[in-house]
VMD Tcl script that builds the backbone (N, CA, C; Angstrom):
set m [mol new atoms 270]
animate dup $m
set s [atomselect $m all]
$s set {name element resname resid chain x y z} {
  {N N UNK 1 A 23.294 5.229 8.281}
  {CA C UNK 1 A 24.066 4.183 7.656}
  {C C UNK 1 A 24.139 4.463 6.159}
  {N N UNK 2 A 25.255 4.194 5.493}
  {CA C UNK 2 A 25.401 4.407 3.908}
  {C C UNK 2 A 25.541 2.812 3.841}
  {N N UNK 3 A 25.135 2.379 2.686}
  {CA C UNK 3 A 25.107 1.225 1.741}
  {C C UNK 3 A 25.445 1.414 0.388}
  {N N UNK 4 A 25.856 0.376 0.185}
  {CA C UNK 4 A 26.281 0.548 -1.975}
  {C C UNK 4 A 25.653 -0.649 -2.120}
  {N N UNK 5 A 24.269 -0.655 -3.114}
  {CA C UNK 5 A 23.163 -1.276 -4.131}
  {C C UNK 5 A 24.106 -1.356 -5.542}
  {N N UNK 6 A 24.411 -2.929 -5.634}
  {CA C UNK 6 A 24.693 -3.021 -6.872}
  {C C UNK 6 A 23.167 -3.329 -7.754}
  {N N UNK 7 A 22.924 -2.717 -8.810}
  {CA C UNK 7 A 21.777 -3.065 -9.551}
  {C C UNK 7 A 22.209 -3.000 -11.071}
  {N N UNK 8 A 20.775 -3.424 -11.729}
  {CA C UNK 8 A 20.866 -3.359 -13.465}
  {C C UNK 8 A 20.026 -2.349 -13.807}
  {N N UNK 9 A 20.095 -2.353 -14.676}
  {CA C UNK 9 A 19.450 -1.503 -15.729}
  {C C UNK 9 A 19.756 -0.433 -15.847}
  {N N UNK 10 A 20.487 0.705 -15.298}
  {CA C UNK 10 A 21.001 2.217 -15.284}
  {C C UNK 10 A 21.427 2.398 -16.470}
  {N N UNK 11 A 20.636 3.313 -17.402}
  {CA C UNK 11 A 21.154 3.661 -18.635}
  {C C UNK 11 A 21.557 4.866 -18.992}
  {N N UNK 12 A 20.828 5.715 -18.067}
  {CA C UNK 12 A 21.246 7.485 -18.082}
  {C C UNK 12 A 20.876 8.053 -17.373}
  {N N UNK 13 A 21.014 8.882 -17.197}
  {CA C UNK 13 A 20.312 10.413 -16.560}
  {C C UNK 13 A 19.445 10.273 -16.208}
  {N N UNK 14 A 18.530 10.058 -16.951}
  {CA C UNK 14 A 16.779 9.765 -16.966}
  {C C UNK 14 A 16.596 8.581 -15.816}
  {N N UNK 15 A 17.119 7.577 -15.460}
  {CA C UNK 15 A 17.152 6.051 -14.786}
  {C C UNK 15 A 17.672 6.701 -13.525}
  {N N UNK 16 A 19.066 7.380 -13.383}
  {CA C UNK 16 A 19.489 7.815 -12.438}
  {C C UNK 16 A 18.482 9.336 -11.729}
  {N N UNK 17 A 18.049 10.144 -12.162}
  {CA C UNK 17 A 16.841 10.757 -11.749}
  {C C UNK 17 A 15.766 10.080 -10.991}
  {N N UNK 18 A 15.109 9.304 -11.965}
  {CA C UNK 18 A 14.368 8.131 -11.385}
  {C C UNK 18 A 14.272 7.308 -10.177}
  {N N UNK 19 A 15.636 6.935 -9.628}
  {CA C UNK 19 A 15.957 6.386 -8.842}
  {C C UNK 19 A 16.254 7.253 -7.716}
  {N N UNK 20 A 16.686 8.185 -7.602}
  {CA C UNK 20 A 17.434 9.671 -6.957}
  {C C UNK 20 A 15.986 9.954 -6.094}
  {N N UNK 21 A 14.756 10.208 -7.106}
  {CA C UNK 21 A 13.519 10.851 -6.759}
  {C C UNK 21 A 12.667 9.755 -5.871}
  {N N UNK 22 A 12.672 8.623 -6.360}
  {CA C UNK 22 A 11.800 7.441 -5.820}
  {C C UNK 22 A 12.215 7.257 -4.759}
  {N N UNK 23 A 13.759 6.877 -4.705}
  {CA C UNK 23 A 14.453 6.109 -2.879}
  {C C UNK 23 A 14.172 7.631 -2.218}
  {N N UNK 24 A 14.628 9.040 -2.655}
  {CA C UNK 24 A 14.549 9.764 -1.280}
  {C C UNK 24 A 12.890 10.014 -0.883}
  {N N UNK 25 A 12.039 9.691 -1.970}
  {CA C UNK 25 A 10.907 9.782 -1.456}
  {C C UNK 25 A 10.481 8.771 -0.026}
  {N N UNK 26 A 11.451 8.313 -0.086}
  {CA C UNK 26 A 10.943 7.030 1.083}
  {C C UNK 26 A 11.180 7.576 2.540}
  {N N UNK 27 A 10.187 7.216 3.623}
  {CA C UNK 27 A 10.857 7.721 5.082}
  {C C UNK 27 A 12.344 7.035 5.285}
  {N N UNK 28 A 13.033 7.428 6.397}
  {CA C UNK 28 A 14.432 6.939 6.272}
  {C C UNK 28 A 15.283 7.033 4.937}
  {N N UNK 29 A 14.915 7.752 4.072}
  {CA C UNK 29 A 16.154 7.963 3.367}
  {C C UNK 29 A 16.214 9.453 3.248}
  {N N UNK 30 A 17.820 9.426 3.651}
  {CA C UNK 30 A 18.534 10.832 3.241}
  {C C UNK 30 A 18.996 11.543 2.485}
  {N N UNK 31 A 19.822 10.676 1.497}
  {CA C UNK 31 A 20.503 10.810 0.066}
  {C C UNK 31 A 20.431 9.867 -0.630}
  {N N UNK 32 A 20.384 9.688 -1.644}
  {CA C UNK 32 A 20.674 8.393 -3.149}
  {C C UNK 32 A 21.307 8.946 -4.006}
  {N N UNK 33 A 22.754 8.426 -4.353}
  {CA C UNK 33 A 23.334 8.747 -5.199}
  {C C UNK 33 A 23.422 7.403 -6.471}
  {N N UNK 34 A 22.528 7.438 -7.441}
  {CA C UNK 34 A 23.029 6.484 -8.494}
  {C C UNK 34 A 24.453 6.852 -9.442}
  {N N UNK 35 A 25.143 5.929 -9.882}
  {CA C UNK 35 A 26.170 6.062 -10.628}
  {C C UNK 35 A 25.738 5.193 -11.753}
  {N N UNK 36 A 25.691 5.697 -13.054}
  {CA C UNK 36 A 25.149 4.790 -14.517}
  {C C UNK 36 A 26.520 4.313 -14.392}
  {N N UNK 37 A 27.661 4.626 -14.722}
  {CA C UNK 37 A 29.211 4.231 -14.998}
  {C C UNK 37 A 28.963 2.890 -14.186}
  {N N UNK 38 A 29.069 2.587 -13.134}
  {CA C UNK 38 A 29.450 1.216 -12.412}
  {C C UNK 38 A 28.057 0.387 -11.861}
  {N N UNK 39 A 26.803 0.977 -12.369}
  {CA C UNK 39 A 25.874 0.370 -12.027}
  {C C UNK 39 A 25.597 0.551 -10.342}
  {N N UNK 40 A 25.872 1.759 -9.884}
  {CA C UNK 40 A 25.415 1.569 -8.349}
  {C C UNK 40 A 24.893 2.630 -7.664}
  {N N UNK 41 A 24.248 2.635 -6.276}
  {CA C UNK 41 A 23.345 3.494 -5.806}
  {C C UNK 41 A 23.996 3.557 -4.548}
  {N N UNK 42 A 24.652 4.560 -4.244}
  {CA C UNK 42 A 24.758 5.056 -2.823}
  {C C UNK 42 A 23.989 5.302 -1.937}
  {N N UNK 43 A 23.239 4.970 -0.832}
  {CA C UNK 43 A 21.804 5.334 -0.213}
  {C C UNK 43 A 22.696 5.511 0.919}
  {N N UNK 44 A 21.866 7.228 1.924}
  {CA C UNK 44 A 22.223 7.011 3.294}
  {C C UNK 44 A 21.101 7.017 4.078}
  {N N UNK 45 A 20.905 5.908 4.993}
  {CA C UNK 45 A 19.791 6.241 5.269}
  {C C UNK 45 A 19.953 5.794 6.912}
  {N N UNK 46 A 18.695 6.322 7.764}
  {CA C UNK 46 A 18.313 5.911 9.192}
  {C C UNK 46 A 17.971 4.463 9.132}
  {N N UNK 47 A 18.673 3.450 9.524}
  {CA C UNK 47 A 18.056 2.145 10.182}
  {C C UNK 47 A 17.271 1.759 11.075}
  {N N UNK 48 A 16.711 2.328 11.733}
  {CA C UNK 48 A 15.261 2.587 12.609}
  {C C UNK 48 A 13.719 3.000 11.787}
  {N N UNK 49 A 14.603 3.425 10.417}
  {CA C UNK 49 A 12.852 4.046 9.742}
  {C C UNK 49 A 12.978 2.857 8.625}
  {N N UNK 50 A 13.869 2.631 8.077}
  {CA C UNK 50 A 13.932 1.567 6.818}
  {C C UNK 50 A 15.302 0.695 7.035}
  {N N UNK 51 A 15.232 -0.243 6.247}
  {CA C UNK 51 A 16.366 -1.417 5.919}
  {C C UNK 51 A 16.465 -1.444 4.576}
  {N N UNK 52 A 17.375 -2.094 4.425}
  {CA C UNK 52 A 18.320 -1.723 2.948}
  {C C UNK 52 A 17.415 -3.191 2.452}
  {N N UNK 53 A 16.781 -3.992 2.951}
  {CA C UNK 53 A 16.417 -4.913 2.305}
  {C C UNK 53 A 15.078 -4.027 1.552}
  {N N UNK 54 A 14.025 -2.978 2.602}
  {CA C UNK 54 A 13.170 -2.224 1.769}
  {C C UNK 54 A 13.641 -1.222 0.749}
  {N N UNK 55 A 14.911 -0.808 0.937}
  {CA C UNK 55 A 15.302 -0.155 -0.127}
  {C C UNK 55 A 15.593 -0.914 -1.730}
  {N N UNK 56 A 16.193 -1.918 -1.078}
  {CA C UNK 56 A 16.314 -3.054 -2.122}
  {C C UNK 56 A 14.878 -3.180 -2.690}
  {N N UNK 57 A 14.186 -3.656 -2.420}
  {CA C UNK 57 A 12.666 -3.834 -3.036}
  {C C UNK 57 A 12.119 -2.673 -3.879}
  {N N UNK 58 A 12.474 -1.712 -2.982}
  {CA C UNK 58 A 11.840 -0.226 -4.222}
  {C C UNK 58 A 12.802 -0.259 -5.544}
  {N N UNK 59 A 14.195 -0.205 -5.305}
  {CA C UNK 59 A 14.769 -0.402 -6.846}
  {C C UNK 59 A 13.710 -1.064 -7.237}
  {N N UNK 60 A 13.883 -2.483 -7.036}
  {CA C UNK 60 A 13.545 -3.694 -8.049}
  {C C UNK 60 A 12.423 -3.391 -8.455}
  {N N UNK 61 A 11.145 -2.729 -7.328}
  {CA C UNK 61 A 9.740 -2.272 -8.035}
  {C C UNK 61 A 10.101 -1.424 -9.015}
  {N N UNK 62 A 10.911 -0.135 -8.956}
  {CA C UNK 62 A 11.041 0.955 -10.165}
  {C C UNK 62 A 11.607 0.257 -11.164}
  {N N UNK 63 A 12.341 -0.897 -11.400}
  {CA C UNK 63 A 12.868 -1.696 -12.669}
  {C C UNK 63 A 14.575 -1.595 -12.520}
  {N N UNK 64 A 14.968 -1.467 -11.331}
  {CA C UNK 64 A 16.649 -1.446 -11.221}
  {C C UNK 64 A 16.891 -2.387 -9.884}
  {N N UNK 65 A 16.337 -3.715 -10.343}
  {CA C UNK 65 A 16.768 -4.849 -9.228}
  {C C UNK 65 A 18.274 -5.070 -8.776}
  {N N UNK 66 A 18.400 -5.890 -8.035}
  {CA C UNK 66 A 19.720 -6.190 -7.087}
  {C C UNK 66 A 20.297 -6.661 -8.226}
  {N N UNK 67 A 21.864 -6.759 -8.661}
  {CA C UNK 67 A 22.746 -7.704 -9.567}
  {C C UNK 67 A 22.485 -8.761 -9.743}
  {N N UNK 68 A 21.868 -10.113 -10.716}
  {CA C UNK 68 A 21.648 -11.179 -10.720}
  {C C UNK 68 A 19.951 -11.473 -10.443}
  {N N UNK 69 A 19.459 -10.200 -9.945}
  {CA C UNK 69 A 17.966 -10.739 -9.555}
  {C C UNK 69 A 17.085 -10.099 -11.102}
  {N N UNK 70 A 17.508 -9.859 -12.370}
  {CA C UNK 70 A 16.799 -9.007 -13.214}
  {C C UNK 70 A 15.964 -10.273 -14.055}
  {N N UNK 71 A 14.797 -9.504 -15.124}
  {CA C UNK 71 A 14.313 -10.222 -15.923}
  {C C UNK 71 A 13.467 -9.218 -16.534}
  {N N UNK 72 A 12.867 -10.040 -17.933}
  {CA C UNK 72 A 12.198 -9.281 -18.688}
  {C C UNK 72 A 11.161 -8.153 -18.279}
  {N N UNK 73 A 10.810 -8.565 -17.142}
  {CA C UNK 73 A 9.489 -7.441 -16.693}
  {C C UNK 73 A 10.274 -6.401 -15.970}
  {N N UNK 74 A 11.191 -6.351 -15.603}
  {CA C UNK 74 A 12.199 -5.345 -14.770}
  {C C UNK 74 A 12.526 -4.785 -15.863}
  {N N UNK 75 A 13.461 -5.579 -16.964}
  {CA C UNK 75 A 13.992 -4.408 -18.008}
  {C C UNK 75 A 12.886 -3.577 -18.311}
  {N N UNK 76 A 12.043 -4.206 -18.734}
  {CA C UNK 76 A 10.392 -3.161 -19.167}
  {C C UNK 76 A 10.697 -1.925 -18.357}
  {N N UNK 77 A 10.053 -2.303 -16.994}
  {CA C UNK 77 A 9.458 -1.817 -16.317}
  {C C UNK 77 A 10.948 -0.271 -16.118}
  {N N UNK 78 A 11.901 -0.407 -16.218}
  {CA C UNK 78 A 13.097 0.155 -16.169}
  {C C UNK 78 A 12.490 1.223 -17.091}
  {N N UNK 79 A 12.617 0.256 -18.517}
  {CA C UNK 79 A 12.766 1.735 -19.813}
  {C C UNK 79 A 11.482 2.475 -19.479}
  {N N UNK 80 A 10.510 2.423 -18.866}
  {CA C UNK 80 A 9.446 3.383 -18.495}
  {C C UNK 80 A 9.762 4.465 -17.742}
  {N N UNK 81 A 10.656 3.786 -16.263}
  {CA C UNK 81 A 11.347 4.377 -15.298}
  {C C UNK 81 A 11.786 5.210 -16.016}
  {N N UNK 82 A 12.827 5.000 -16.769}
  {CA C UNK 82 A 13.802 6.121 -17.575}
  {C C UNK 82 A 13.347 7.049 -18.321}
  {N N UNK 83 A 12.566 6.949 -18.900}
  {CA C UNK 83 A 11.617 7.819 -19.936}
  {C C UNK 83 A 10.849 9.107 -18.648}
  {N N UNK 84 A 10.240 8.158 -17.741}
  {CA C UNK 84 A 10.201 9.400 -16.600}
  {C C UNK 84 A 10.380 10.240 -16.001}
  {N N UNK 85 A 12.102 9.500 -15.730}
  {CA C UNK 85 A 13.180 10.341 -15.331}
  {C C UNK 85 A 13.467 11.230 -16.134}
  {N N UNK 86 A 13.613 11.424 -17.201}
  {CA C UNK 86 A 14.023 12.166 -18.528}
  {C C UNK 86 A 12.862 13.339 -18.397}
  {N N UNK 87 A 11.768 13.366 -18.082}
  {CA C UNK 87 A 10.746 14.531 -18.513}
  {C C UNK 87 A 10.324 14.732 -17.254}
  {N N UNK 88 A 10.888 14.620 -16.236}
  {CA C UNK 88 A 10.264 14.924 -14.805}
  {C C UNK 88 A 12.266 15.040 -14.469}
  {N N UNK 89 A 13.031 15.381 -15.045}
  {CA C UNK 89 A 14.395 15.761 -15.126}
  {C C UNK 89 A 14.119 17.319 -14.564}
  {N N UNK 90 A 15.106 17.428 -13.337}
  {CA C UNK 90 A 14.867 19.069 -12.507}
  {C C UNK 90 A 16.035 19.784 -13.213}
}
mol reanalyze $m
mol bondsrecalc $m
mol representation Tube
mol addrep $m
């Protein structure tokens, strides 16, 4: 199954890395494509190993929650994400 994750916080490269590395680390996922331009994450994944509601949750843990679900500890927790992404960049 493919899904489109609208989320916040995507600021670059570094955020989109971040996110790329974390969701495919998960069982059931195949691909993650983040887009910084429109704020969104393409995921394809097996629905028998995960649900898009657990995929949903890992954004929001790495700091790139669902549209409307953000707040101060997410933005935080984001610019760390990103800084990660940036020096762990393949």
């Amino acid at each position: 199954m493919t899904h489109i994750f609208e989320v916040e916080n995507i600021k670059c490269g570094g955020c989109m890395n971040t996110i790329r590395k974390g969701l495919e680390q998960m069982q059931g996922v195949k691909a993650a494509q983040p887009e910084n331009e429109h704020g969104t994450v393409t995921v394809d994944f097996d629905e028998q190993e995960v649900s898009a509601a657990d995929i949903g949750l890992k954004l929001s843990d790495m700091g790139y929650p669902l549209l409307g679900e953000n707040n101060f500890g997410k933005k935080a927790k984001s610019f760390v994400s990103c800084m990660i992404g940036r020096v762990t960049a393949e």
